[in-house]
N, C-alpha and C positions, 0 to 999 in steps of 0.2 A: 470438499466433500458435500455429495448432495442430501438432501435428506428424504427424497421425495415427492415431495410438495412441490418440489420449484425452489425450493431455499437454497442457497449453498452458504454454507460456515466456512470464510479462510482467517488464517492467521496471519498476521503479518509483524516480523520482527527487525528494528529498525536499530542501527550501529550505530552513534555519535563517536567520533575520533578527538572531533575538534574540544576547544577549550572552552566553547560557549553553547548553553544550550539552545532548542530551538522550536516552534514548533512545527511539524512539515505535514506539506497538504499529500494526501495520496488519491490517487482517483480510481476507480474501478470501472473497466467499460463492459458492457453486457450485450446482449445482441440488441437489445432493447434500451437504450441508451446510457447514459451515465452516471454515476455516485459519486462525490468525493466526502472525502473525511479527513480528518486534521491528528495528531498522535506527536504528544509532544515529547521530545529527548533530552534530556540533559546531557549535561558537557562531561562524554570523558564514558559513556553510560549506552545502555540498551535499552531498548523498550517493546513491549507485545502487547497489541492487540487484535482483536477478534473481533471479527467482522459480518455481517447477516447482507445476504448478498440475494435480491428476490430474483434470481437466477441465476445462467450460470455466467463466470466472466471469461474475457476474454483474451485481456490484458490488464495488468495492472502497472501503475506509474507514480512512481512516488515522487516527491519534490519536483514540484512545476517548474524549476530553477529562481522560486525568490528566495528560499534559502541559500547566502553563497556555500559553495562546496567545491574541493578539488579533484573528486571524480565523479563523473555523471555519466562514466558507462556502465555502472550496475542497476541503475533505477527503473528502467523497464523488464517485466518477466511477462512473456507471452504466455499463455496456455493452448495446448494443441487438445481440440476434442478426442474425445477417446475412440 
């Protein structure tokens, strides 16, 4: 969601399966380059946070893969402009 300004607020909610928690990096790309931020999960656990994004994005990519993980087809969500 935008707010206006140029701002966009996302959420982002993060699934741990495994038995160890973790912390994982997520990145936000913009048209105007890039953020990352880190959101840490415990094992077994969810987590949510919210994000201030000084435009709009484009993509976002969670775990770089230095978290190990055994599926890394759901970590990319594109956004299509309206």
């Amino acid at each position: 969601m935008e707010d206006g300004k140029g701002v966009q607020f996302i959420t982002v909610t993060l699934e741990n399966l495994g038995n160890a928690g973790a912390e994982v990096r997520s990145r936000y790309f913009l048209r105007a380059g890039e953020i990352t931020k880190r959101i840490e999960v415990r094992a077994k656990a969810t987590a949510t946070t919210r994000v201030e994004l000084p435009g709009t994005a484009t993509k976002i990519v969670v775990n770089d893969g230095s978290v190990p993980e055994s599926d890394l087809t759901n970590n990319v969500f594109k956004i299509s402009a309206p």
